[in-house]
Steps between C-alpha positions, in 0.01 A plus 500: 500500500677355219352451162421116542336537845266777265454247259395235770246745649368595180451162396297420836277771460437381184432126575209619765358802289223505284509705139906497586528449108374879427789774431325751735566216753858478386586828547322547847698265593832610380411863625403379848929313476610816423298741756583260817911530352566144380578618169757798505565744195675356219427099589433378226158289425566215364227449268518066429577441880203742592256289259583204590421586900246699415344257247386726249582516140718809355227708345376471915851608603565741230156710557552493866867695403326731259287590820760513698725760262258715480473528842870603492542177738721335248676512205581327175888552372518347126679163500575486842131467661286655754623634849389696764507803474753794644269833520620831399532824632176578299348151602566641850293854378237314324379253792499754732281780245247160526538507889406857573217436330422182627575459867379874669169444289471176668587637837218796438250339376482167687221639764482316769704174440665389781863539630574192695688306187701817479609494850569143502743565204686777677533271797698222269675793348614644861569135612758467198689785548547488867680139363654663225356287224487722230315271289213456683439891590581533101159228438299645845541857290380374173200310633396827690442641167340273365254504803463857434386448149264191603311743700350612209320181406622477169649195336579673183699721748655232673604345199676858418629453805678197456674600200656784643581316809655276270688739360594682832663199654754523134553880611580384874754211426782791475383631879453127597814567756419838644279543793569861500235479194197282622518605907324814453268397318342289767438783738370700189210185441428556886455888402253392199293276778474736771400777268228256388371432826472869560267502257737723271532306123607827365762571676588086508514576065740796533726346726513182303550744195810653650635165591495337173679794367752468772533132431497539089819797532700266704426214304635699186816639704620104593428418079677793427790392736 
């Protein structure tokens, strides 16, 4: 999606939205862009051509990019504007200290929600890699974790959630081309569900554990490369 077709959609969404004139608005929106991959790292967000479709002033737009920096989302270079941002090797550490924390707790203490969303993600994510679309197992993979966090009931978690969703999807632009990368991953989310259905959280936690350590070491050998 180019930057004018994100400009059109933002501009819709605003036209049939109430309270769209609030920066916390602003930014949700401009996070949500950025955590479905319309807007890559480094595109740069064009601040007068975002307020005008957005129809907000600049104090608007400007506290929705304050928000939005220190989510580590974007980032504000002097005299050239604000971008997306390109996370780090210790961007790449940080989100996933917050996911060990986040995600096994959610998967341990969720009781007894149930498991059918879960399984109708993995089914999407199977579906798009027998077809090869790497894209679509890439999004099926993310919204199985955030599933696994909206177990817990929690919007304050959810809205965690989002950010470092938001975040993840800057981290996976690099493996955007390598199926070798997301595959697994789908049979692992199976592993997480059937270990759930056995009645076994604990061991669900610990396995997700080791996984996001498996995923955050090979995430920092492709930045590395």
């Amino acid at each position: 999606m180019t930057f004018d077709e994100v400009l059109a959609d933002l501009q819709t969404e605003a036209r049939t939205t109430k309270h769209a004139e609030t920066g916390l608005w602003v930014a949700a929106q401009i996070r949500r862009r950025i955590e479905a991959g319309q807007l890559k790292p480094g595109s740069k967000l064009a601040e007068e051509a975002l307020r005008e479709a957005l129809g907000v002033s600049r104090n608007t737009l400007r506290e929705a990019f304050t928000a939005l920096h220190a989510e580590h989302i974007v980032t504000r270079i002097p005299n050239r504007g604000v971008f997306v941002a390109r996370p780090t090797a210790e961007d790449i550490r940080e989100i996933y200290r917050v996911r060990r924390f986040l995600e096994p707790a959610s998967v341990l203490w969720s009781g007894k929600a149930p498991v059918e969303p879960l399984k109708e993600i993995i089914g999407r994510a199977r579906a798009a890699a027998a077809k090869g679309d790497i894209p679509a197992m890439a999004g099926a993979n993310q919204d199985f974790h955030r599933a696994l966090v909206n177990r817990a009931g929690s919007e304050r978690l959810n809205g965690l959630m989002d950010q470092v969703l938001a975040e993840m999807r800057l981290v996976f632009h690099s493996m955007a081309a390598d199926p070798a990368f997301h595959e697994p991953y789908v049979e692992d989310n199976a592993r997480i569900v059937e270990l759930l259905e056995a009645g076994d959280p604990a061991a669900a936690a610990n396995f997700l554990a080791g996984y996001l350590n498996r995923a955050e070491t090979q995430l920092l050998a492709a930045v590395d490369r």
